[in-house]
C-alpha positions in Angstrom: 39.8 28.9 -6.6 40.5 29.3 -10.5 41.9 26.7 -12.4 43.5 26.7 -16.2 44.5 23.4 -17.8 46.1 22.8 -21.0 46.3 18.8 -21.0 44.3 15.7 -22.4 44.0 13.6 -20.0 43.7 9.6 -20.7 41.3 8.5 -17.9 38.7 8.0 -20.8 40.6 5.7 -23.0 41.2 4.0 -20.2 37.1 3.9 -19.4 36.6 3.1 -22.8 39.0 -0.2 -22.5 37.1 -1.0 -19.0 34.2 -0.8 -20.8 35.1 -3.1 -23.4 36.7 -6.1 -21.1 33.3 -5.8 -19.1 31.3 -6.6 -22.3 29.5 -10.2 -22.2 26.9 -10.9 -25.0 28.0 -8.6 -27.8 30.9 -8.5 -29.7 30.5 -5.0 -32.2 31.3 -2.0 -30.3 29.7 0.9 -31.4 31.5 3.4 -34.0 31.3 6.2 -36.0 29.3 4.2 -38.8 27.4 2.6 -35.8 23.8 3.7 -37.6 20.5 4.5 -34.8 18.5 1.7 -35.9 20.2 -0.8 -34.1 18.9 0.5 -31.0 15.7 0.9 -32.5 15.5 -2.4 -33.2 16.7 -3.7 -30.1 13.5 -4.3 -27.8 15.8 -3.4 -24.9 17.0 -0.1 -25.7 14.3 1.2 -27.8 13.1 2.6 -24.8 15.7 5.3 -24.5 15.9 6.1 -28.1 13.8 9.1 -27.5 15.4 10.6 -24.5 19.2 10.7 -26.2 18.2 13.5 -28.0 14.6 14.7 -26.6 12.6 16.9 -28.3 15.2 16.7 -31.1 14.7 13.3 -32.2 14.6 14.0 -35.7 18.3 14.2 -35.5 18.7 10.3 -34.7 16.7 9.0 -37.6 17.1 5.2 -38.2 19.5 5.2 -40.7 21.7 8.3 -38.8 25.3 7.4 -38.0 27.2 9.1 -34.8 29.9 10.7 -37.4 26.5 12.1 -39.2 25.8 13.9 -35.8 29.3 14.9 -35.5 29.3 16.2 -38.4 26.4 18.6 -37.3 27.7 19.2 -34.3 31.1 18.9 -34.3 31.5 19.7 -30.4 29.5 16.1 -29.9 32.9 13.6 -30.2 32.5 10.6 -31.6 34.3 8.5 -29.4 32.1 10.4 -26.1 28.7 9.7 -27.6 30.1 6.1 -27.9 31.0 5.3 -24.5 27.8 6.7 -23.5 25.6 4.0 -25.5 28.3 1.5 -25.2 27.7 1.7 -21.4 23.6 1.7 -21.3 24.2 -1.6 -23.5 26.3 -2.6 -21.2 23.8 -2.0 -18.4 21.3 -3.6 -19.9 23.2 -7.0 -20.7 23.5 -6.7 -16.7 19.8 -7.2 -16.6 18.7 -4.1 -15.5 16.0 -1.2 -16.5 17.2 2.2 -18.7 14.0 4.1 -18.5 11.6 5.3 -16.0 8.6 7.1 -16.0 8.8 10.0 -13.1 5.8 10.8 -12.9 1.9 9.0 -12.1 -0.5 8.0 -14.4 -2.7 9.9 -12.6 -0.8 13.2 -12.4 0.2 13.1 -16.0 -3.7 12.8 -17.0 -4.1 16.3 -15.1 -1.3 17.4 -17.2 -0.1 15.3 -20.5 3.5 17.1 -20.4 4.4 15.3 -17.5 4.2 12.2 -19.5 7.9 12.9 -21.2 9.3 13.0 -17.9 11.8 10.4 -17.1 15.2 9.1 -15.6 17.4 6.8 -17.5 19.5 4.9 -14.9 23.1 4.4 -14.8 23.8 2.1 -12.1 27.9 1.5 -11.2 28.6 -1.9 -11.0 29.2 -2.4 -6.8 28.1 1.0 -5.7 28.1 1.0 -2.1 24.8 1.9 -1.3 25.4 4.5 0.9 27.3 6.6 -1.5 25.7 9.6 -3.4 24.2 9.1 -6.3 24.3 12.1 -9.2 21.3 13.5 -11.0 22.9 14.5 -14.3 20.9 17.2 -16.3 21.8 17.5 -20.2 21.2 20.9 -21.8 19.8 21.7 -25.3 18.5 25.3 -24.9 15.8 24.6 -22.6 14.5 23.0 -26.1 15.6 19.8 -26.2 17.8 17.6 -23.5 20.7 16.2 -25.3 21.7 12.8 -23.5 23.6 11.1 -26.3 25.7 14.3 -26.3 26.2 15.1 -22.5 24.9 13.1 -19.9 25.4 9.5 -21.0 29.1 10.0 -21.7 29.4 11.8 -18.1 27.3 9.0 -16.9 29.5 6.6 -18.4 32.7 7.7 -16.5 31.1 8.5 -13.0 29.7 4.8 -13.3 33.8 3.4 -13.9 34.5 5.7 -10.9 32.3 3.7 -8.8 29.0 6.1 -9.0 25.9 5.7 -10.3 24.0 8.3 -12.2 20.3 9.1 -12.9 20.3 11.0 -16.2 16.7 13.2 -16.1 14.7 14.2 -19.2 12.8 17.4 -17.8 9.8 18.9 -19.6 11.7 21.4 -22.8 9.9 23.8 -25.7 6.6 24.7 -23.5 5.4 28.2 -23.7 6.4 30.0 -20.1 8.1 26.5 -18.9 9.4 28.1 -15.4 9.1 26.6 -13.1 8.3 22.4 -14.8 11.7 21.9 -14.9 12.1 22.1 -11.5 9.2 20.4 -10.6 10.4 17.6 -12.7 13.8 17.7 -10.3 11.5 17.2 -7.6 9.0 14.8 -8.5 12.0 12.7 -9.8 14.2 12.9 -6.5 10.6 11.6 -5.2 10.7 8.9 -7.3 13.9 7.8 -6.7 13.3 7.9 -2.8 10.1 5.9 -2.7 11.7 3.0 -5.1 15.2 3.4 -3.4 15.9 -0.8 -2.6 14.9 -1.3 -6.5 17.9 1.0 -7.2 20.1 -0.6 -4.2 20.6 2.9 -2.9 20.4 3.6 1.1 20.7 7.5 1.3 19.2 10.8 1.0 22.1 11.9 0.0 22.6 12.9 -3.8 25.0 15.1 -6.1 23.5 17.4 -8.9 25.1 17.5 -12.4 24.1 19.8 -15.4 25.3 21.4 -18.6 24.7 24.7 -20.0 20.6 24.8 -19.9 20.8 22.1 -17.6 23.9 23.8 -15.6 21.2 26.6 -15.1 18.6 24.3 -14.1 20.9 22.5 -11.9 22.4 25.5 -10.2 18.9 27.0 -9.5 17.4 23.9 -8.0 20.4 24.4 -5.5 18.8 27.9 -4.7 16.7 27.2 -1.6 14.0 30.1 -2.1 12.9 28.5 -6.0 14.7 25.1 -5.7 14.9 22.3 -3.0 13.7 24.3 -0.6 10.6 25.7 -2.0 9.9 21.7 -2.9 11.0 20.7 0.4 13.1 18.6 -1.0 17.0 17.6 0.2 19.2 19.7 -0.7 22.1 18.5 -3.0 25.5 17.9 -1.5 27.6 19.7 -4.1 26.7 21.2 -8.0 28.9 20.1 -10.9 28.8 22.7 -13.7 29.8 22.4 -17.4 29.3 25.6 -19.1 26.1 26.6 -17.3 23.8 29.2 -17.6 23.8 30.8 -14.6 22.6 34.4 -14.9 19.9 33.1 -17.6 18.6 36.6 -18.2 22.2 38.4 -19.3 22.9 35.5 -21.1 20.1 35.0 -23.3 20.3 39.3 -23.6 23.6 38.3 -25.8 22.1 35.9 -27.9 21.8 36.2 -31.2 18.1 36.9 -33.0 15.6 35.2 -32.8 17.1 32.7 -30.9 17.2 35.4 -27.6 13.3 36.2 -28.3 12.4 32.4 -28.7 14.2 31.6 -25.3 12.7 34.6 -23.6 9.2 33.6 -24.3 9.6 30.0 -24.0 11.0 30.3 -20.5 8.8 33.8 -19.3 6.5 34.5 -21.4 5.2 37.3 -23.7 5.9 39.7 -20.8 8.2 38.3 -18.4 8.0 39.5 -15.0 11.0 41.0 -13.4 11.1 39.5 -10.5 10.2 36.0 -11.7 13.3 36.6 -14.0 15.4 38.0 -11.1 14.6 34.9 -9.1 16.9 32.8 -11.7 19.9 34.7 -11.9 21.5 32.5 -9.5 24.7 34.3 -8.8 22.9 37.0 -7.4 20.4 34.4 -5.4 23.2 32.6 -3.7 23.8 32.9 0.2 26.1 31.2 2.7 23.5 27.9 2.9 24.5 27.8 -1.4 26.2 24.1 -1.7 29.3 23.6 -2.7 29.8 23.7 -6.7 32.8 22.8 -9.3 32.3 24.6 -13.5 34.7 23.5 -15.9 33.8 26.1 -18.7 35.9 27.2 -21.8 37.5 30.6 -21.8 36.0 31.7 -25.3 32.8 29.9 -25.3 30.7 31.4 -27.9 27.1 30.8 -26.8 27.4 30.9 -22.7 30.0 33.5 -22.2 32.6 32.5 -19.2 31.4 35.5 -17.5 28.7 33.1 -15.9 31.6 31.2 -14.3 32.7 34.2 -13.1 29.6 35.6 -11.6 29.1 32.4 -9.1 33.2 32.7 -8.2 32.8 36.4 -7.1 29.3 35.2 -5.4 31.1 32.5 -3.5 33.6 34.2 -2.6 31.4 36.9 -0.6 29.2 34.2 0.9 32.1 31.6 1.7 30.5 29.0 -0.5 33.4 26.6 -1.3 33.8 25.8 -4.9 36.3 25.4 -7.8 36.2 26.9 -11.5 38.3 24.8 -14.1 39.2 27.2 -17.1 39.9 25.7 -20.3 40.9 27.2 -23.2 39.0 26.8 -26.6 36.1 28.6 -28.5 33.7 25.7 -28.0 30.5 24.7 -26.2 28.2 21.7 -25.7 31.6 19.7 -24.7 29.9 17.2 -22.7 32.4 15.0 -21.1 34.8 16.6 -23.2 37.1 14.0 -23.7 39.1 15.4 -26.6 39.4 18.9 -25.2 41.1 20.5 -22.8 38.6 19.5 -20.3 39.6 15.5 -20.5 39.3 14.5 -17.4 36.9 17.0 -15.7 34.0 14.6 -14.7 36.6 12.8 -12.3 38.0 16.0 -10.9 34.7 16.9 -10.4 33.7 13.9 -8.4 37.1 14.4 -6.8 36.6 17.6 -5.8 33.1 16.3 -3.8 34.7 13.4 -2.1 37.2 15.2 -0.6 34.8 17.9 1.0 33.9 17.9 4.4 30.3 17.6 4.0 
């Protein structure tokens, strides 16, 4: 099933004003003058300073304001990035951890790039423990994972919905990085499992979120032949797409120079091998056993053409793989939660679409 909309929607004002009548200790909320170095400072969030923008930290500098970023990236709202910190301060007032390191000290000494592996959790005040839980992957390129931008504002209005949200800083820039991102999905669904009565959680059971990069990464770890089932892992209940990458291989092919070659070798190497790449084109990988996905994706977006949407429709449709794709209308990408788009809205019709399945 297509959908077009062509409304704002106001669920995240109203998120926004939850979020402020839940506040206890602190009285400033966080604005576009809000500058980075007051979570540096704070001994209780400095911990997550580098995973809002990993591998691209030199973007949040001390003395770097949220309207600076916007400025740079004017699809990164204001008010979105804002709910999203708001809501780990929030979280943290509550007494609980942000970061967590996914993998063991004595894995990451056999390999040091597993030491920038982590979850930043997003608990929803009274979960019920038997509920899924989402693992939210940011994009950035496969270069970076940009958090502040996508999945702490998601985070931040699954967790008013009443879910709670592991936001997962994969491994990003390595030279032929396929398959670590994966086996960072993996090793941090193995985490969460063995320290599941820390988090309150009493299920297997989990929903996977990603965006653009991540949207790929998300959408392939839902493959069974290179994803949960050639980690033996569970398999996710339903994908939620925004703007993902989903036949990588044409999509970096329309890329502009030297972005595409970058991308190419990053992810494949100096000669990448055709089937290796053919294994990630995940439309063309999907069968019946595919779970069930939502994409929200604009109709001109300029850097993953809607086309990839289209591709996993036509897919489903010949394997009877239920899902819905949420058309918007705008030349932009990198929405996020997309508050002040088209798209307002889509995390909760996303989560909506999930509850009422079936499953």
């Amino acid at each position: 099933m297509t959908m077009r909309h062509n409304h704002i929607g106001c669920s995240i004002k109203q998120n926004r004003r939850n979020f402020i009548k839940k506040r206890t200790r602190r009285s400033v909320l966080i604005s576009a003058v809000t500058q980075f170095k007051e979570f540096y400072q704070d001994p209780e969030l400095a911990p997550v300073v580098p995973y809002m923008v990993f591998n691209g930290q030199s973007m949040i500098t001390p003395h770097t304001t949220l309207a600076d970023i916007h400025k740079e990236q004017p699809e990164w709202a204001i008010d979105d990035m804002a709910s999203g910190l708001e809501n780990l301060k929030a979280i943290v007032e509550k007494g609980h951890k942000l970061v967590y390191q996914v993998y063991s000290e004595e894995e990451i000494q056999k390999d040091r790039s597993k030491a920038n592996v982590h979850l930043i959790w997003c608990p929803a005040e009274g979960a019920d423990p038997k509920q899924p839980y989402i693992l939210a992957l940011s994009g950035g390129g496969y270069g970076m994972v940009t958090n502040l931008s996508e999945a702490f504002p998601a985070a931040a209005q699954w967790n008013a919905l009443g879910t709670s949200v592991f936001c997962l800083c994969y491994r990003c820039g390595l030279p032929e990085l396929f398959p670590k991102p994966l086996e960072d999905i993996n090793a941090a669904l193995r985490f969460i499992r063995r320290h599941a009565p820390q988090f309150g959680i009493d299920t297997l059971d989990y929903y996977i979120a990603g965006f653009s990069a991540g949207g790929h990464l998300a959408a392939s770890w839902a493959l069974e032949e290179i994803g949960y089932g050639e980690y033996r892992g569970p398999k996710p209940l339903v994908c939620m797409l925004a703007y993902p990458m989903t036949d990588l291989w044409d999509t970096l092919s329309v890329m502009a120079e030297p972005g595409q070659t970058f991308l190419k070798k990053t992810l494949f190497g100096e000669t990448p091998d055709e089937a290796d790449v053919e294994k990630c084109n995940v439309p063309k990988q999907m069968t019946e056993d595919y779970p069930p996905f939502y994409i929200v994706h604009a109709d001109k977006d300029p850097v993953v053409p809607n086309w990839n949407a289209s591709r996993m429709e036509d897919a489903a449709k010949e394997n009877g793989v239920r899902h819905e794709i949420e058309i918007i209308s705008g030349d932009m990408h990198g929405f996020g939660a997309g508050s002040e788009t088209d798209a307002a809205g889509w995390t909760a019709r996303a989560l909506a679409f999930a509850a009422q399945l079936e499953l």
